[in-house]
VEXDREN-2710 file (C-alpha; in Angstrom, 1 decimal):
% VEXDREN-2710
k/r/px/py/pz
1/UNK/-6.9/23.8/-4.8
2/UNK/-3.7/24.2/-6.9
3/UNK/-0.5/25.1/-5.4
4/UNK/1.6/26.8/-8.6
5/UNK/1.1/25.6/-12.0
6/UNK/1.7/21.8/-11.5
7/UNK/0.8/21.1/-8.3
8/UNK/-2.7/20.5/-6.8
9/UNK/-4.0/20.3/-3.4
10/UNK/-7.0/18.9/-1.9
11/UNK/-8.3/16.3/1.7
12/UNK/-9.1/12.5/1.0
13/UNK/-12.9/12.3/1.6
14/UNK/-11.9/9.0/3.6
15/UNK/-12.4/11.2/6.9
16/UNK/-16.2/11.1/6.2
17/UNK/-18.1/8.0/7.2
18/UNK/-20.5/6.3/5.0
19/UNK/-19.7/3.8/2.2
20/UNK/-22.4/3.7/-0.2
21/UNK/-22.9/6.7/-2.9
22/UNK/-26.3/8.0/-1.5
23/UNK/-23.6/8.9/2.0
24/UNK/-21.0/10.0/-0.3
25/UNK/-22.6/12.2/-1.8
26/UNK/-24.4/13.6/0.8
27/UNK/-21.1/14.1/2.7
28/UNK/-19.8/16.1/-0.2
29/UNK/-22.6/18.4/-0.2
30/UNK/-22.4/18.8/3.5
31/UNK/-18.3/19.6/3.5
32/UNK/-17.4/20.4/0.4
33/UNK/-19.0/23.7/-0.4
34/UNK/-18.0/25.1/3.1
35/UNK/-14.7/24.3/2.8
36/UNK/-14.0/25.8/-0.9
37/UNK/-15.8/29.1/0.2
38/UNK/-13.5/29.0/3.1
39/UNK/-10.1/28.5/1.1
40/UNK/-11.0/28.9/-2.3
41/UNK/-14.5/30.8/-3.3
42/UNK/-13.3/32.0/-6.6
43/UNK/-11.2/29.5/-7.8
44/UNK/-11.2/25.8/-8.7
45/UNK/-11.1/23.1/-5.5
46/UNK/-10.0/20.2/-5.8
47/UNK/-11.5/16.5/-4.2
48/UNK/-9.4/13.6/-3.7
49/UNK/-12.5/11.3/-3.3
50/UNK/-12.4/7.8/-1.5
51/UNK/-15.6/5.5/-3.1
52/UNK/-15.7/2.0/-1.1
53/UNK/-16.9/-0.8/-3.6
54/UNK/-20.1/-0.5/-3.0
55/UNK/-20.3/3.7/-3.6
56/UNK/-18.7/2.6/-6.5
57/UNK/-21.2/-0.2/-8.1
58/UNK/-23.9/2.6/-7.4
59/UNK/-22.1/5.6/-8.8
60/UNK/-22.2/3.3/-12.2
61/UNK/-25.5/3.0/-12.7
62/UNK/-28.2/5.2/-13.5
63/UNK/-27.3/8.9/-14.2
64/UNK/-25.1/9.2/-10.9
65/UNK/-22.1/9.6/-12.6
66/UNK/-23.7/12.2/-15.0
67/UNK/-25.3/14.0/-12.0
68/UNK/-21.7/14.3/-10.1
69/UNK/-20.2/15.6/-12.9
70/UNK/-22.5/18.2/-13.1
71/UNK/-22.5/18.6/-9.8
72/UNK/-18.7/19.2/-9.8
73/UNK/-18.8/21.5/-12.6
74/UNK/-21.9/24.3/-11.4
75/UNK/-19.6/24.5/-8.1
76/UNK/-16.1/24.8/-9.9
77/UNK/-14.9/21.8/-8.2
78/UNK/-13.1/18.9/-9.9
79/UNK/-11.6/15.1/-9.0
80/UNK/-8.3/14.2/-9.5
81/UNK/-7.4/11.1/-7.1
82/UNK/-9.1/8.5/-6.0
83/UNK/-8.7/6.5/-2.3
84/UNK/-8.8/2.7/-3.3
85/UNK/-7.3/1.4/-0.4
86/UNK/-10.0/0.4/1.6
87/UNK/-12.4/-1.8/0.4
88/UNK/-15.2/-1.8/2.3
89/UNK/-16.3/-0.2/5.5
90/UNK/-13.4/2.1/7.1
91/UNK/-15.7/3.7/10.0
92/UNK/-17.8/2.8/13.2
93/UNK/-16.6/-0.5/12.8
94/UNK/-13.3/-2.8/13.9
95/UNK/-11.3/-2.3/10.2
96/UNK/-7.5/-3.5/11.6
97/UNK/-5.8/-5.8/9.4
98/UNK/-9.6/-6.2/7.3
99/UNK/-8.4/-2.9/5.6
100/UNK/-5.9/-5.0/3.5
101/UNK/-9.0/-7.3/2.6
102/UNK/-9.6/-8.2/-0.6
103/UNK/-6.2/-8.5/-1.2
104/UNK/-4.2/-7.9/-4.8
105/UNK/-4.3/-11.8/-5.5
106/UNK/-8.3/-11.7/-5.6
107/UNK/-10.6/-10.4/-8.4
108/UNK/-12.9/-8.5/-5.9
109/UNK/-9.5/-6.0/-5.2
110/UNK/-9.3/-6.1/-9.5
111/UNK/-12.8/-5.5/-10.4
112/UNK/-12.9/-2.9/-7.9
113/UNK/-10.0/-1.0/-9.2
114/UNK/-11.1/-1.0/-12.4
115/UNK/-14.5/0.0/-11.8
116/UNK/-12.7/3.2/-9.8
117/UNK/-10.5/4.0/-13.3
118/UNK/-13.6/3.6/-15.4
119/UNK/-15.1/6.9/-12.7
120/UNK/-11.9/8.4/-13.0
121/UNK/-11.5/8.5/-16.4
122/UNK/-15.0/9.9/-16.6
123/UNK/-14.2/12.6/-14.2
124/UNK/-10.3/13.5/-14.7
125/UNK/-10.2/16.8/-16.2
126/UNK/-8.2/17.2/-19.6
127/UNK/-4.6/18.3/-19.1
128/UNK/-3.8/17.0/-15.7
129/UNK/-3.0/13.6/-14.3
130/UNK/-5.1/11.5/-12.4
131/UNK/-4.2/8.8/-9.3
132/UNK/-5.7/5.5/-7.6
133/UNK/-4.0/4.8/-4.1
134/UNK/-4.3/1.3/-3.2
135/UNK/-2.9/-1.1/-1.0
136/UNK/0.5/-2.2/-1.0
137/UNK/-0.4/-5.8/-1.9
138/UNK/-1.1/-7.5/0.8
139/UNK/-0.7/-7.6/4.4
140/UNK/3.0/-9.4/5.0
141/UNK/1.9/-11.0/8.6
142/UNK/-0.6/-12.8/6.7
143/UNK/2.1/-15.1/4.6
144/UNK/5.1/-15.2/7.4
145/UNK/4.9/-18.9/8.2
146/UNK/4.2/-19.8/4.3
147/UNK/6.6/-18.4/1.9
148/UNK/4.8/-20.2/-1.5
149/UNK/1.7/-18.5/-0.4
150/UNK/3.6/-15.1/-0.6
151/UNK/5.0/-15.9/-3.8
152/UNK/1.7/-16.3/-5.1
153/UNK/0.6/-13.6/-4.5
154/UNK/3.3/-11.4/-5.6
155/UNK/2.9/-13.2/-8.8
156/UNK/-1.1/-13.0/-9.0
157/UNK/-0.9/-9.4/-7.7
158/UNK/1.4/-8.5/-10.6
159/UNK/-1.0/-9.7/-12.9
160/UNK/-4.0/-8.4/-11.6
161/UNK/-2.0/-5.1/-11.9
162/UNK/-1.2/-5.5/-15.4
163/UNK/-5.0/-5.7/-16.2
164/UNK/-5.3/-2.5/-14.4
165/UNK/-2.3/-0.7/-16.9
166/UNK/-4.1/-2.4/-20.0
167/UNK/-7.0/-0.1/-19.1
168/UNK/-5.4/2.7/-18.4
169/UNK/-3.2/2.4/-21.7
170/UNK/-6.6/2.2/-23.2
171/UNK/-8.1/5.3/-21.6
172/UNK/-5.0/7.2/-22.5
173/UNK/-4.8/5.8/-26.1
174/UNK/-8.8/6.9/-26.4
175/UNK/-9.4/10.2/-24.5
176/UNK/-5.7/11.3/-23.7
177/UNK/-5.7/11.0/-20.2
178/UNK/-3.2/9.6/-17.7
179/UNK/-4.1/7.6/-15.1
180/UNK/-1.7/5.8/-12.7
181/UNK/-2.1/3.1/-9.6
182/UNK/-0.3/4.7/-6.9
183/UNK/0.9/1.9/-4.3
184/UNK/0.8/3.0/-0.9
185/UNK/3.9/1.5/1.5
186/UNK/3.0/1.0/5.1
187/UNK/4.4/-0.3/8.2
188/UNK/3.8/-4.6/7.5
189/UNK/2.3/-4.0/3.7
190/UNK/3.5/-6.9/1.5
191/UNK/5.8/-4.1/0.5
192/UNK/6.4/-1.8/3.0
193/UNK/9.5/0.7/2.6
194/UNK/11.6/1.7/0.0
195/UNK/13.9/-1.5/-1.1
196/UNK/10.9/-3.7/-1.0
197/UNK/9.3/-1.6/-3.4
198/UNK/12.3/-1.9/-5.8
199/UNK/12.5/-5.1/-5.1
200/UNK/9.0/-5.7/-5.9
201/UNK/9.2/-3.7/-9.0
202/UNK/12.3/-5.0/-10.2
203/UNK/11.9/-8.9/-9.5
204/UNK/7.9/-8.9/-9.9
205/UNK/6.0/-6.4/-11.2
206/UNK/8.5/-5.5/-14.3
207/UNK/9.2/-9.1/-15.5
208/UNK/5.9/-11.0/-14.4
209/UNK/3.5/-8.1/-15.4
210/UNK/5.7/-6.8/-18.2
211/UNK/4.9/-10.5/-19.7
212/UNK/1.4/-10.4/-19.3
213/UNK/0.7/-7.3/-20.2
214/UNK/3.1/-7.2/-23.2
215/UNK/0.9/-10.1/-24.0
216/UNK/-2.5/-8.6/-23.6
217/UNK/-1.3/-5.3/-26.0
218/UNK/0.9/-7.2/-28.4
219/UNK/3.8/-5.4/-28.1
220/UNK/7.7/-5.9/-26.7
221/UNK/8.6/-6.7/-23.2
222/UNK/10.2/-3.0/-23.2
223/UNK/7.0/-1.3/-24.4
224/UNK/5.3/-3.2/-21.9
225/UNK/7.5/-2.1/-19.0
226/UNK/7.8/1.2/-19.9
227/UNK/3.6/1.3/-19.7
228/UNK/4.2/-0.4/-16.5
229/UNK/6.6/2.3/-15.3
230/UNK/4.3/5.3/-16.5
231/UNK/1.3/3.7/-15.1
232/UNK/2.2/1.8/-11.7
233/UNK/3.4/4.6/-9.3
234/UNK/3.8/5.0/-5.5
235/UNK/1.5/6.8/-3.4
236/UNK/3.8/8.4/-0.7
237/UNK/2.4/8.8/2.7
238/UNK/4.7/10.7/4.9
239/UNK/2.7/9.3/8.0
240/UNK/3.8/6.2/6.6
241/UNK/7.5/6.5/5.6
242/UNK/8.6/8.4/9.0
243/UNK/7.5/5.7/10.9
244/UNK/10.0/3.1/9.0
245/UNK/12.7/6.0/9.6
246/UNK/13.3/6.6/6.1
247/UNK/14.1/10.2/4.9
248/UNK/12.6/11.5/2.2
249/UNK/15.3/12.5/-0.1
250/UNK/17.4/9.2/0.1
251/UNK/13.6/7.9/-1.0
252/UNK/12.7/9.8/-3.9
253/UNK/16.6/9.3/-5.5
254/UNK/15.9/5.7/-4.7
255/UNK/12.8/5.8/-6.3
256/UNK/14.0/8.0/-9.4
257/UNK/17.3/5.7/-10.1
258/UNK/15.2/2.9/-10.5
259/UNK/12.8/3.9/-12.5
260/UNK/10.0/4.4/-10.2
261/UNK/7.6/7.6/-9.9
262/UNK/5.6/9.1/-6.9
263/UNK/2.0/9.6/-8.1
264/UNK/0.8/10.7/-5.0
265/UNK/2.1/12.5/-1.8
266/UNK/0.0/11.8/1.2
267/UNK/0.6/14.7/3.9
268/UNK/-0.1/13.2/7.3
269/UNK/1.8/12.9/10.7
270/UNK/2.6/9.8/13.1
271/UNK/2.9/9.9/16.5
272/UNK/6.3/10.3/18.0
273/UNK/7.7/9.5/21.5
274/UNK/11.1/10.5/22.9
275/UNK/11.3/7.5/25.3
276/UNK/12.5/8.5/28.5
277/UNK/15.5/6.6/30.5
278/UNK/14.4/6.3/34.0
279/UNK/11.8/3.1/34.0
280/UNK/9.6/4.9/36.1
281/UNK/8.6/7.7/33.8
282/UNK/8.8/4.8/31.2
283/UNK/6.3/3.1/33.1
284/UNK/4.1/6.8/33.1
285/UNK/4.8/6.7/29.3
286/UNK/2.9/3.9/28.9
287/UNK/-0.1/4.5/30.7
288/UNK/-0.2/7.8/28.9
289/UNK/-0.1/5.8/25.5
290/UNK/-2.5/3.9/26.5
291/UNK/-5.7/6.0/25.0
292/UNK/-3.9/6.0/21.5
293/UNK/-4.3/2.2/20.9
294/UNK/-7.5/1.8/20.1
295/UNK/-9.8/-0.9/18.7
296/UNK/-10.6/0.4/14.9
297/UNK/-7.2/0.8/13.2
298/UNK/-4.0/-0.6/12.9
299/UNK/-1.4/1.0/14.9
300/UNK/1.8/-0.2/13.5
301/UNK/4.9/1.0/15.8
302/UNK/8.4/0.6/15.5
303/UNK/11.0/1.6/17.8
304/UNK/14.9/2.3/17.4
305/UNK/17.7/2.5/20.0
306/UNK/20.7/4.6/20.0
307/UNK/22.1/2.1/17.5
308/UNK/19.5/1.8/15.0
309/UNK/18.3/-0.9/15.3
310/UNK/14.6/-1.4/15.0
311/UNK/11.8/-3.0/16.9
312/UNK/8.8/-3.5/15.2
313/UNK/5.0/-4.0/16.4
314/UNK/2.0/-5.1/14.7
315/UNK/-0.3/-2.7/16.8
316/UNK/0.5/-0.5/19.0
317/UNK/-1.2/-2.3/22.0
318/UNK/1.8/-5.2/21.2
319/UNK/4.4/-2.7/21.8
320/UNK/3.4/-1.3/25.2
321/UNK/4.0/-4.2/27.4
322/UNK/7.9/-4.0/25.7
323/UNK/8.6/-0.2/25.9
324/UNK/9.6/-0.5/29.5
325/UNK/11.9/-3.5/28.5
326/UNK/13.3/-2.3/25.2
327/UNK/16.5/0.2/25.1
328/UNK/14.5/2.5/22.6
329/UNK/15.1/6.2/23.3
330/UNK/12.3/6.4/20.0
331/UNK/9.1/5.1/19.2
332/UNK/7.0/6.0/16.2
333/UNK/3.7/4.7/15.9
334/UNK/1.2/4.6/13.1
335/UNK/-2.1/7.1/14.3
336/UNK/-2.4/9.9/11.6
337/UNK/-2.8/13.4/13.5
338/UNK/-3.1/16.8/12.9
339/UNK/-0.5/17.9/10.5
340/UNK/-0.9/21.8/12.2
341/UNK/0.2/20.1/15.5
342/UNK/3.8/19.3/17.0
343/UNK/4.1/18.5/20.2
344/UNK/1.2/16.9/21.9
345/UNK/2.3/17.4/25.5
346/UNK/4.5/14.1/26.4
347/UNK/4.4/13.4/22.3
348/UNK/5.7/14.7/19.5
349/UNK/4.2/14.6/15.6
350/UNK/6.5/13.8/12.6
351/UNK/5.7/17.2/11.3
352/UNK/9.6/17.4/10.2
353/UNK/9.1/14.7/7.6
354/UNK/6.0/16.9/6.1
355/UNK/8.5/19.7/6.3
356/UNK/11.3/18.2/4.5
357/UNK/9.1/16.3/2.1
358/UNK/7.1/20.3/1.5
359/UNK/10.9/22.1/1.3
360/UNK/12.2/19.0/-1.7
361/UNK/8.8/19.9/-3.6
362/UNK/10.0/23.7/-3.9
363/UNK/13.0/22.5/-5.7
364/UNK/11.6/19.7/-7.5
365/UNK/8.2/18.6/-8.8
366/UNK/8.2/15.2/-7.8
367/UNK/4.7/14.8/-8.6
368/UNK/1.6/16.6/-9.3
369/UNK/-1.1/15.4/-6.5
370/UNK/-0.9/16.5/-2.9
371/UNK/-3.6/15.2/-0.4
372/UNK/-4.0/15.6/2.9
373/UNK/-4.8/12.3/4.8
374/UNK/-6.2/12.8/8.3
375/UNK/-8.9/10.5/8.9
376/UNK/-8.6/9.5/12.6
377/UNK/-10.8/12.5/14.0
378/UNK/-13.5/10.4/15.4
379/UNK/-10.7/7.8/17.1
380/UNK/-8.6/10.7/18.6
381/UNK/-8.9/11.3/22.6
382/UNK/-11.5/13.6/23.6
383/UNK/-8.8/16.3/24.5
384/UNK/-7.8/16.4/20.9
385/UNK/-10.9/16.4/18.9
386/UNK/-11.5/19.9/17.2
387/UNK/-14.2/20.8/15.0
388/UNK/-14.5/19.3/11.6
389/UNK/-14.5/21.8/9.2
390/UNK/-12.3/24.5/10.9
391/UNK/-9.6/21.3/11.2
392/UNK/-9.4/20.6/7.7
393/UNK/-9.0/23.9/6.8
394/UNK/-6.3/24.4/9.6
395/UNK/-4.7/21.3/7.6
396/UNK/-4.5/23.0/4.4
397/UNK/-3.4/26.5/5.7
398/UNK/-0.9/24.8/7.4
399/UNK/0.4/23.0/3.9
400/UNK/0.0/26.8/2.0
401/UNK/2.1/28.3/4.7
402/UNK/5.1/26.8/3.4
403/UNK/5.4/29.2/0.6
404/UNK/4.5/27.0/-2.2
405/UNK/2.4/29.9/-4.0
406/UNK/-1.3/28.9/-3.7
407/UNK/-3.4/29.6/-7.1
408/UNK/-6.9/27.8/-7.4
END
């Protein structure tokens, strides 16, 4: 879908299980259809399409790629981002920290994302821009007892990018489209909030891959980083970002004075707790938290106190045994949920963030690409499961009813 003349609105396809193209697809055909005759029947729809390695290797060969493209255009439907995050399998299966697996230091994580531009560079239609989310590096808990390690892999990462922007400078140079990498921050990514992005940008990506890639084009270190700049964005998940407590405003001027754009805004809501005082309903608090840390995903939570100050958990199953300890009187935790949902009785949803995040895009187009990132239907307790289809589209009704003008 397209929301006015700049912005477009679709689901990441990363809610579907299956990881090879032949399931892909067929989950496409399944969902797709349904959905656009729901919300869109007349007008274009847009996909935001997550291909694991494999899906991709097999959309490459043969005439798949041909086929999809036809496919896509008889139904009016066309792709404009792509979810390379995950690697490999992402359903019916422990993923956890595996998620960040290949890494931005190995070739697997750079073959892979170029194989992804080469598909969307194929299927981009002319005139609009066109996003990869990926990971944001690495995954930090990985390096904290071995600082040389991290190092290099800031450095290899920042090259391995650079290959990516030499490819897309290509693409653009050759067909006219944009492409950008969108980076996706995330409670314990190798950058995870906005200073460590700057920082990263500023003491790594711009002067390491600036080199390289100025290198590789045979131009200045300038022309380099200003391909850098266009090309390497951020992929904002607001899941993500209101669980480090940032707001979204002091972000995206952040973001603009250094340089930086937002390729990508990920619509999704974290879990929220308004901790109680009295230890005994603590202790209730925690039993009824209990169902929400489950054995798939990562559950990243941090808490604050009146203060501030911030605890932070690796999974949410970590923080439990603490929150009776801890003086929090807040706890966010990482578990995307219905954006169309607030309160969940004894929880709350970071629908505010979406709000504010929605509210800033009315006065200023921060970026083009708006997805909606739900994918933890099948992990969510029984009581909150709802039907697949009439969910998603509940998701994007509940995006167009913030007046941003829906046109397909």
């Amino acid at each position: 879908m397209k929301i006015d003349r700049n912005l477009h609105l679709t689901y990441c396809t990363n809610i579907h299980p299956g990881e090879g193209w032949n399931q892909v697809f067929a989950n496409l055909q399944q969902y797709i259809p349904a959905l656009k005759q729901r919300l869109a029947p007349e007008k274009p729809f847009g996909i935001g399409l997550r291909l694991a390695d494999v899906a991709a290797r097999e959309l490459l060969v043969e005439n798949n790629l041909i086929e999809l493209r036809s496919w896509l255009r008889d139904r009016n439907l066309y792709v404009f981002t792509l979810n390379g995050f995950p690697y490999g399998g992402f359903h019916h299966q422990v993923v956890k920290d595996r998620v960040y697996a290949p890494d931005w230091s190995m070739l697997e994580r750079l073959n892979y994302t170029l194989r992804l531009t080469r598909i969307l560079a194929e299927l981009l239609p002319d005139g609009i821009d066109g996003g990869i989310s990926t990971l944001p590096l690495s995954y930090k808990p990985w390096f904290e007892e071995n600082s040389t390690t991290r190092a290099f892999v800031y450095r290899i990462a920042s090259i391995h990018i650079a290959q990516v922007v030499a490819e897309m400078v290509r693409v653009r140079a050759e067909t006219g489209k944009l492409l950008h990498l969108d980076l996706e921050p995330e409670p314990d990514g190798l950058v995870e909030n906005s200073a460590e992005v700057i920082n990263y940008f500023q003491t790594q990506l711009l002067p390491v891959g600036g080199r390289y890639l100025a290198k590789q084009l045979g131009t200045s270190l300038a022309a380099a980083e200003t391909h850098l700049l266009e090309h390497v964005r951020i992929c904002y998940d607001t899941c993500h970002f209101a669980v480090e407590y940032e707001e979204p405003a002091t972000v995206f001027q952040r973001f603009r004075a250094a340089g930086i754009q937002i390729g990508k805004i990920q619509l999704s809501s974290a879990l929220q707790l308004i901790v109680p005082e009295p230890a005994a309903q603590r202790r209730q608090v925690v039993e009824k938290l209990r169902p929400f840390a489950e054995s798939t995903y990562l559950h990243q939570a941090i808490a604050r106190d009146r203060n501030g100050k911030l605890y932070r958990y690796s999974d949410l199953v970590t923080a439990l045994p603490d929150l009776e300890q801890i003086p929090a009187c807040e706890l966010r935790i990482h578990f995307h949920v219905p954006i169309f949902i607030r309160d969940y009785q004894f929880l709350q949803s970071t629908q505010d963030h979406i709000k504010t995040v929605l509210e800033l895009l009315q006065r200023d187009r921060i970026c083009s690409c708006l997805e909606i990132e739900t994918y933890t239907w099948d992990v969510l307790p029984e009581d909150m499961k709802l039907d697949l289809v009439s969910s998603i589209q509940r998701e994007y009704e509940s995006v167009v009813s913030y007046q941003l003008t829906v046109i397909s």
